[in-house]
FIMITOR-824486 format. One record per residue (C-alpha): x, y, z. Coordinates in steps of 0.25 Angstrom, whole numbers, plus 5000, padded with zeros to 4 digits. Layout:
! residues N
XYZ
...
END
This chain:
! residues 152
502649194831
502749214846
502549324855
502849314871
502049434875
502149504887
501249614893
502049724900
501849854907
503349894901
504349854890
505449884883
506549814873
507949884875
509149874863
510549924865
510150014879
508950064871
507550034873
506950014859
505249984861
504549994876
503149994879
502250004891
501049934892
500949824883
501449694878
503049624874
502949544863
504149454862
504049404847
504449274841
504449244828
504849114821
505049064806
503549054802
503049174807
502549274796
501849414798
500349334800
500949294814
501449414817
500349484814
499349384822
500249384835
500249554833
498649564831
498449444844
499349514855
498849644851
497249604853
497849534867
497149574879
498149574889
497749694898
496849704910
495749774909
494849854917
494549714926
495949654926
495649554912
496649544901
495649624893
496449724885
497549704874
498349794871
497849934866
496749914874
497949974884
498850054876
499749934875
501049924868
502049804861
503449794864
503849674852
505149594854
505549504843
505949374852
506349254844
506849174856
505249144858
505549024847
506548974855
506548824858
507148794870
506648644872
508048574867
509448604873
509648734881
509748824870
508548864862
508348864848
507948984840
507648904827
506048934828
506349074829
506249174816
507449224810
507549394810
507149404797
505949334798
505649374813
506049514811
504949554802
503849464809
504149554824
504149684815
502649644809
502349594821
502449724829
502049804817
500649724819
500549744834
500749914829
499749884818
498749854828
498950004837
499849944846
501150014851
502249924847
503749904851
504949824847
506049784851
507249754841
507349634833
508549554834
509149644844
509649604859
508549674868
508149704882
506749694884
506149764897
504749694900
503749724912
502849614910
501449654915
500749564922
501449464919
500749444905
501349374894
500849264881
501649194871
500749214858
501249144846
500649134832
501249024825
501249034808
500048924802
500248874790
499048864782
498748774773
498248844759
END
């Protein structure tokens, strides 16, 4: 599981003419999800970016995470973040999980983030989106939790 997240000061996901999730303050997850991923990675990914520390604090250091300042999510399922673009000039998609996998996987991912207190919004999975971002500082990370067998 992969998640490009950026810190923003404003963001929003419009369908159709319609905005359907905004925040203030807080973080844009763009989620990716491919075929090994299970509720364990969403769950870790949910629980690391929400203990992220960020923010500036009183002395300009990344010190706070998110509801430290009243922060909120904006999650966007994004399943061109498994692309693989190092062949030919068209990308592959092949590592990417199939909706009814992936669906599930952003819905528990973002009930997680919920689960800890924060304010969460989505966008809609599957649907062709406008996504308004105003990237604060600029701060954004590439976080990825890859599924580990373990041997019994």
């Amino acid at each position: 599981m992969r998640a490009l997240l950026q810190r923003v000061s404003y963001a929003s996901v419009t369908v159709d003419g319609r905005i359907v999730g905004q925040i203030r303050r807080g973080f844009v997850i763009l989620l990716g999800v491919t075929h090994a991923d299970t509720e364990a990675e969403a769950d870790w990914l949910a629980r690391k970016i929400a203990g992220l520390r960020l923010f500036e604090d009183a002395q300009g250091k990344m010190n706070l995470a998110l509801a430290d300042v009243g922060g909120a999510v904006l999650v966007v399922s994004q399943f061109t973040l498994y692309g693989d673009a190092r062949k030919g000039r068209r990308p592959s998609f092949t590592h990417a999980a199939r909706p009814q996998q992936a669906e599930p996987l952003v819905d528990a991912f973002a009930e997680q983030l919920r689960w800890q207190g924060l304010e969460v919004a989505t966008g809609v999975f599957g649907a062709m989106m406008q996504v308004e971002i105003h990237n604060d500082g600029p701060v954004t990370l590439m976080i990825e939790r890859e599924n580990v067998k373990r041997e019994a």
